[in-house]
N, C-alpha and C positions, 0 to 999 in steps of 0.2 A: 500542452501537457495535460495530465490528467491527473487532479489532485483534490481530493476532499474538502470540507468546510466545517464548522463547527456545529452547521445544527446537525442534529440526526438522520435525516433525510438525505440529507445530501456526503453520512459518511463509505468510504468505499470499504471500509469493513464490513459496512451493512450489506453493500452489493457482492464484496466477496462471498460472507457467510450467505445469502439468498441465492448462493447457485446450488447448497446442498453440500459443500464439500466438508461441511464440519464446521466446529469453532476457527476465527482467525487465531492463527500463531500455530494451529496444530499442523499435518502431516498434507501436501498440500498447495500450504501458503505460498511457500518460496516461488515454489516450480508456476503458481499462478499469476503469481508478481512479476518472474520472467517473461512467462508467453504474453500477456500483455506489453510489456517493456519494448518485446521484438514485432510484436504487431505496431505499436506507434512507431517504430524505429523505421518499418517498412511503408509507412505512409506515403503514395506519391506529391510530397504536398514541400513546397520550400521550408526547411526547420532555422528557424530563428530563435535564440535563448535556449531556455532548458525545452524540452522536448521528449520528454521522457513519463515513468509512475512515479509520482511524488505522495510517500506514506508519510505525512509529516504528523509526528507522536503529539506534537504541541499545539495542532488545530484539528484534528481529527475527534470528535464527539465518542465514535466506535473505539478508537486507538487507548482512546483516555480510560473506558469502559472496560476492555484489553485489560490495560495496566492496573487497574482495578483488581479488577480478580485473581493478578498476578503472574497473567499469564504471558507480558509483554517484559520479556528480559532484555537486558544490554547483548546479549548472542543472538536472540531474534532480529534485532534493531540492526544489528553489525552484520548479520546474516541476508537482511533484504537490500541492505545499500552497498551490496554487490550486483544487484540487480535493476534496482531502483533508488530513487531518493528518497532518505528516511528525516533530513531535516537532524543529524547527529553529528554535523562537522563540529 
């Protein structure tokens, strides 16, 4: 799977926003969380566990930064763990 950390470095907010597409949560995000999601899904590799994008709001450095500025709502959250794991069960 592929899923963030708490330093900064290592969050994938950071890697999303550093392709240029904008702030994370805006116009974008989802559709980018998808085509990742189906890129790991299509991996020729034996999947065991989760295997998936894991946005978890509670260890993510960027996420927390997000929620910050208040731009990470309970519709964004509930919106990407359609697509990926957002760590909100």
């Amino acid at each position: 799977s592929v899923a963030s950390a708490a330093s900064p470095d290592a969050s994938l907010v950071t890697a999303f926003e550093s392709l240029g597409l904008g702030p994370f949560a805006g116009a974008g995000t989802l559709t980018l969380s998808a085509l990742v999601t189906a890129v790991l899904k299509r991996l020729p590799y034996r999947l065991v566990g989760y295997c998936g994008l894991m946005l978890p709001h509670t260890e993510d450095s960027g996420l927390a930064r997000v929620a910050d500025d208040g731009a990470l709502s309970i519709d964004t959250l509930l919106l990407n763990s359609s697509v990926c794991g957002t760590g909100i069960e």
